[in-house]
N, C-alpha and C positions, 0 to 999 in steps of 0.2 A: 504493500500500500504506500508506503514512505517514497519507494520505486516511480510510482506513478504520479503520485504529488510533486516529486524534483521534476519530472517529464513535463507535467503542466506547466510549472512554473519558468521552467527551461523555454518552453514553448512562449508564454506570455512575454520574457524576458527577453528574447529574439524577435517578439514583432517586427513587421516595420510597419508600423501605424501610419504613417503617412500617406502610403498606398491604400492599407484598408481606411483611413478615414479619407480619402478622395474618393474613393469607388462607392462609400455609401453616402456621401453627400450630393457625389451624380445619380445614385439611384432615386433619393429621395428627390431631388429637383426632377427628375425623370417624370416619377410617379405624378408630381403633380401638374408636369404637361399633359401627362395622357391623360389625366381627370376631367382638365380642360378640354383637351382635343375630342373626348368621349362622350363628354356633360349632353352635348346637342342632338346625340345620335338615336336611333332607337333602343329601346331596353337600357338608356342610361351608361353609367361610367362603372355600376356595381361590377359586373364580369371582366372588366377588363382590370380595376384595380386588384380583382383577387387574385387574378391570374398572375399577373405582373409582381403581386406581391410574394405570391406562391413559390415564382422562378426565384425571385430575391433571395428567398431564406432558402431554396435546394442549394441555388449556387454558392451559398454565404457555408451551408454543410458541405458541399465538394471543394472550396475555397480552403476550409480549414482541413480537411483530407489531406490534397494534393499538396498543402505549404507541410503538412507533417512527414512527406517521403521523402527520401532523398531520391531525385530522379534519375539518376549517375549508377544509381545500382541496376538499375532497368536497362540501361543500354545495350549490353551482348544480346539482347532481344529484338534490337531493334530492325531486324526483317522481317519478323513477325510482327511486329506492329503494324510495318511499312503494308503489308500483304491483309493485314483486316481493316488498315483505311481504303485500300484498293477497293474491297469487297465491299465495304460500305457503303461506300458511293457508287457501286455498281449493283447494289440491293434496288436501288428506284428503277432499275427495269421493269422488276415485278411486283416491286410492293409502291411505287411511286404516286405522289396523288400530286392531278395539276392542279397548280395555281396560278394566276395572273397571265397565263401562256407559256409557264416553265413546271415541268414534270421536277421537283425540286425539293417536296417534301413526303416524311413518311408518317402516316396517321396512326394513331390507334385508338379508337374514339376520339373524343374531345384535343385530343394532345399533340401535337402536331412539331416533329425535328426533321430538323434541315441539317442532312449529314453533312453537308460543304462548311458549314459552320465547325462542327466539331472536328473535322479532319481536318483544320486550320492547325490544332494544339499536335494532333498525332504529327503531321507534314513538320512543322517545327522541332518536335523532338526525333524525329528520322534523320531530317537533313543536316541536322545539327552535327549529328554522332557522324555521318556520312561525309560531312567533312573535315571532320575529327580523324579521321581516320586515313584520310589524301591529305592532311595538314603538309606532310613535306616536302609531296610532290602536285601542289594545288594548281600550279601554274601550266603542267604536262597537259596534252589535247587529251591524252587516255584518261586522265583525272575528270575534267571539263566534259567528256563525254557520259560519261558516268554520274556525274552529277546532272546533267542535262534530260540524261535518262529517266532520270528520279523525279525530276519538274514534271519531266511530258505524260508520265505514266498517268501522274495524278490527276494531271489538266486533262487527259481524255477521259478519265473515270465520272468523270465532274460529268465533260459535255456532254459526252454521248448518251447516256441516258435522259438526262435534263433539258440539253441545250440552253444553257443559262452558262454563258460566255462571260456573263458581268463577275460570277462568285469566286469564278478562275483565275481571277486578274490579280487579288491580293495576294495569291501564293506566287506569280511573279514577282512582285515587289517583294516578299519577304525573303523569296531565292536570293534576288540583289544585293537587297541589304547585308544579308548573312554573310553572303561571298565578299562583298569591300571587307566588313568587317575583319573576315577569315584572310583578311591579307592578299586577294585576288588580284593580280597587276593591269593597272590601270588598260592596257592596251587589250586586254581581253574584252573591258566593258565597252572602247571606242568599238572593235569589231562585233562587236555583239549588235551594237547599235545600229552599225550599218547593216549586217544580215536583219535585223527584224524590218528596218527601213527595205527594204527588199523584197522581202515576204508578207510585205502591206497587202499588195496588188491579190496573190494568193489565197492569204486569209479573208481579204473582202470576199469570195468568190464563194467562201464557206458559209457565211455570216448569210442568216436569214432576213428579210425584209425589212420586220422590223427592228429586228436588231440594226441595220443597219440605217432605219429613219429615226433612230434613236441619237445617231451620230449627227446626221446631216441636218436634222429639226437646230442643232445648234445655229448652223451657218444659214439655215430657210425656212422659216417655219411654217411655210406652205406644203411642204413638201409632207408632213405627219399634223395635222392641227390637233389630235388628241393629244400626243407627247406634250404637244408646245404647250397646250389649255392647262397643265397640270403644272406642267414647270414656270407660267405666265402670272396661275394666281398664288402660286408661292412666293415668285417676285412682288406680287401686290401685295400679298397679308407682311413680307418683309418690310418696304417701305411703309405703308400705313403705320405702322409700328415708331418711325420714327426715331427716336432719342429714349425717352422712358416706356415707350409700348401705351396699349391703350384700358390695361388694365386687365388683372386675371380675368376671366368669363365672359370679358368684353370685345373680344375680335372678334368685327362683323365675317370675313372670311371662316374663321373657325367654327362661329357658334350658330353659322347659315348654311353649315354646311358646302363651303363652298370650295377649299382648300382640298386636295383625293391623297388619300391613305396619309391623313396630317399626324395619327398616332404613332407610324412605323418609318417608311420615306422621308416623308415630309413634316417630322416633328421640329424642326428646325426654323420652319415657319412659321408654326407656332408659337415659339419661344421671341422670334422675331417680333411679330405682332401685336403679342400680349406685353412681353418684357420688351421691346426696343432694342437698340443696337447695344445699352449698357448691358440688359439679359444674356444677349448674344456674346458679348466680349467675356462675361464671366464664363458660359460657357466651353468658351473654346483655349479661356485661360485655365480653369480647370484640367480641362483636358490634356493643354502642354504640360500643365506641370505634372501630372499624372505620367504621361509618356515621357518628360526630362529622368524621371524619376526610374523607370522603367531601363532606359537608358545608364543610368548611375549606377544600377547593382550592376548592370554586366560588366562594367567597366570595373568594380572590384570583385569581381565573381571568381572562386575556389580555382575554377580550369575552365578550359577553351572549350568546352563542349555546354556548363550552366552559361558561359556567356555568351555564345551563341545561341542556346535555349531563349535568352533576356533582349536579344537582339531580336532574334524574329516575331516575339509578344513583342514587343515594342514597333514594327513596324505595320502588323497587322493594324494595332490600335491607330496609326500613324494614317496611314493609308483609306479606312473605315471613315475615320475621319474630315479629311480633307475631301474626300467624295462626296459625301454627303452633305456637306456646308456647298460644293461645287455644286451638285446637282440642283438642290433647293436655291440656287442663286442664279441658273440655268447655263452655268457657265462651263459643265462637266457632263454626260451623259449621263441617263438615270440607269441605275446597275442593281437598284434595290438592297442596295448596301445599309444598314443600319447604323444611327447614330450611336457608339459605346457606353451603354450606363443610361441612355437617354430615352431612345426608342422604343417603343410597346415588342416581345416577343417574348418566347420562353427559353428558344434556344440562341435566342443573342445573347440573354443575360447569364442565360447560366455559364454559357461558353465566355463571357468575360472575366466573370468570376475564377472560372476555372484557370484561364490564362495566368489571372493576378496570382493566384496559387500557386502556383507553377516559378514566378516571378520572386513570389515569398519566401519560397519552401529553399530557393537559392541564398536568399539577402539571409534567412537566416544561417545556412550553414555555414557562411563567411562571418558572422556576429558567434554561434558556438565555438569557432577554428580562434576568433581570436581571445574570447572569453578563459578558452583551455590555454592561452600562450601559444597557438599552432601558428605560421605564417597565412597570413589571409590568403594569401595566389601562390597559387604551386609554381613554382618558377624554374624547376628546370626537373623534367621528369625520363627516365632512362632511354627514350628516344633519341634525346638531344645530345646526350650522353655517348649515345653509340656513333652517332654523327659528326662529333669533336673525332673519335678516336678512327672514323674510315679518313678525316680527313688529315689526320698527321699531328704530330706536335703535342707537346705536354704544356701544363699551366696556360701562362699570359698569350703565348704563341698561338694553342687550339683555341682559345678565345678570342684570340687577331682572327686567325682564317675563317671561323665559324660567322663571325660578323663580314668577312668582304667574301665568302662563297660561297653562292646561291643552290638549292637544290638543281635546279635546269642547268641543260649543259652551256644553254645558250647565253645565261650570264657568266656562267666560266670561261666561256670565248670572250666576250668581252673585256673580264676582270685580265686575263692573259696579252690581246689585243694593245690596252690601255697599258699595262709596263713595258712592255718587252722594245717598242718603239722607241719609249725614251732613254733605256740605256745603251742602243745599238746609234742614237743620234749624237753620243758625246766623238767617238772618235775619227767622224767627217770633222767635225768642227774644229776638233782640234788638230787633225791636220792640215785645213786652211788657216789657220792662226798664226799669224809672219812670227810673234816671239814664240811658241813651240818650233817655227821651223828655223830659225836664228840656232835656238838650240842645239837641236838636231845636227844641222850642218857645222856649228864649232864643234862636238861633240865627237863626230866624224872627223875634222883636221888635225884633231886632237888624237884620234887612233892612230890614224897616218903617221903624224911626226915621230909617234914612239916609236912603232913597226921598222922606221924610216932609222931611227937612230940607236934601237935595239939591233937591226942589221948593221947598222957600222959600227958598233960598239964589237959586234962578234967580231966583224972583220978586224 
């Protein structure tokens, strides 16, 4: 008993409250847009606030779960993990129910999960470990293809069942991210960029209609006038709002019914409208500081595998984000991406929650590592080690080379290229140099005269 009492208190003693008290200050602001957004509808705001409140406390129970594992013990598994988010997302073949035009989510009476949401956390901690594991040789095409392997698999499991192109986009962004992170050289991401600039043409040719008068409704909004009508009166309930907004329960947009899907999409609008651009600013100040924060533990996180776990939460939330403010401004495509902590769902919140977990269950293991006196970051683990020692030299020296030589062969060519030049340029120079060659020639008349007068001395 005493065992489990140090556990708990261990546990409390490690928070990081800063994240759990932002995630439930955005849920509670949350809760009460959607009371608002709900207030006017039929059957009132009772069903949606239970629900919404329901998902809160699962997630707030799988939040304090997942920050209690350590997730690092889980890895040698991670292709089996990899292989039942595959499966997951390839369950909506037969068990999929549509909605809004996307085969997207799985029912079971009343209850309703959206597995692209949850494979968001599995896709993170797969890829994580996956480049954990090419960390040395991250920069090799055999690396990058294997990694690229691991994106597309996923991105097909998504589409092909669903066709919901929009849900697939955040796992590129969190591929990105993780890979700068993980050290990835710049010049991969320039050519990267030109191959997708490339394969525009292509993928348009995939993309269904409307998906693609989703894009084009930006630049014409003749061309889709539903898309536009939705993202037109989101720009009205936002400006109406003004400076201070026009008061809870008071946007005529909102509470006329006029605003489409204002509790889930489009709650952003809402917040605009009612709260004004001050409501607005808190919550997207919120929100950075939440995702700064996100960012901060990976940056002193135990190993390169939790901080790449803290990298990819943090870019999903990043990404979710700024779409959503884009969209409801009509300045982004609608992707039906969810505001984080903000939006009406069951499996946004709980999947955020769970994220945060995930984010916590880190920051504490670096706050127990330093509690015990352990070093917070593993800084040099027997990989690195064996790497010193293929590459020559003892002490200061394997510490010289280990820093100027790269795993790829191709900055060895270089590091080689860049000396060898300038020690093979001293001895042109020096022998067009008039005083070396002054030298040299006294030097020489100087052999001479001896030679010269050591023969006549013989004689």
């Amino acid at each position: 008993m005493q065992s489990m009492k140090e556990k708990i208190s261990r546990y409390f003693q490690t928070m990081d409250y800063v994240l759990l008290i932002l995630a439930l200050c955005c849920s509670v602001f949350g809760l009460a847009l959607i009371f608002s957004a709900t207030h006017a509808m039929d059957g009132g705001s009772a069903r949606y606030m239970a629900i919404q409140t329901l998902a809160i406390l699962l997630g707030l129970v799988g939040f304090t779960i997942i920050s209690s594992i350590d997730l690092e013990r889980f890895t040698p598994m991670w292709r089996l993990v990899f292989l039942i988010n595959v499966l997951f997302q390839l369950s909506l073949i037969f068990f999929g129910y549509e909605n809004g035009g996307n085969r997207s989510w799985l029912r079971f009476g009343s209850i309703g999960i959206q597995p692209a949401e949850l494979g968001k956390l599995l896709f993170v901690f797969t890829f994580a470990k996956h480049i954990n594991l090419l960390r040395y040789k991250l920069n090799r095409v055999k690396s990058l293809v294997q990694l690229g392997a691991h994106l597309l698999i996923i991105m097909l499991a998504i589409i092909l069942p669903s066709k919901d192109v929009g849900m697939s986009l955040p796992y590129v962004f969190i591929a990105v991210l993780m890979l700068f992170a993980a050290g990835l050289s710049l010049k991969w991401f320039a050519g990267g960029l030109i191959l997708a600039c490339a394969a525009v043409p292509i993928l348009w040719q995939v993309l269904d209609n409307f998906q693609k008068n989703r894009i084009l409704v930006l630049f014409d909004p003749t061309i889709a006038p539903d898309t536009y009508w939705q993202q037109q009166q989101s720009r009205i309930a936002i400006g109406s709002g003004k400076l201070f907004g026009t008061g809870f329960l008071k946007g005529s947009q909102t509470q006329n019914n006029r605003l489409p899907e204002k509790q889930t999409d489009f709650i952003f609008g809402v917040a605009g409208e009612e709260w004004g651009l001050v409501g607005c600013m808190v919550i997207v100040i919120a929100l950075m500081i939440l995702i700064f924060r996100v960012f901060y533990v990976s940056f002193y996180a135990p190993s390169q595998i939790s901080s790449l776990i803290c990298v990819g939460i943090g870019s999903m939330l990043l990404f979710q984000t700024f779409e959503n403010i884009f969209m409801c401004l009509g300045i982004g495509p609608v992707m039906g991406l969810t505001l984080p902590f903000f939006s009406y769902g069951g499996s946004s919140i709980v999947t955020m929650f769970l994220a945060l977990g995930m984010v916590v269950g880190i920051s504490r293991k670096a706050k127990h590592r330093k509690l015990s006196g352990l070093p917070v970051t593993e800084t040099v683990v027997p990989e690195q080690e064996a790497e010193k020692r293929i590459h020559g030299g003892k002490g200061w020296l394997a510490d010289l080379r280990a820093l100027l030589i790269d795993d790829t062969e191709q900055q060895k060519r270089k590091i080689s290229i860049e000396w060898l030049p300038k020690r093979r340029k001293k001895n042109p120079k020096q022998e067009n140099s008039p005083k070396h060659g002054t030298k040299k020639k006294t030097k020489k008349k100087h052999q001479d005269t001896n030679d010269t007068t050591d023969g006549s001395g013989a004689e």
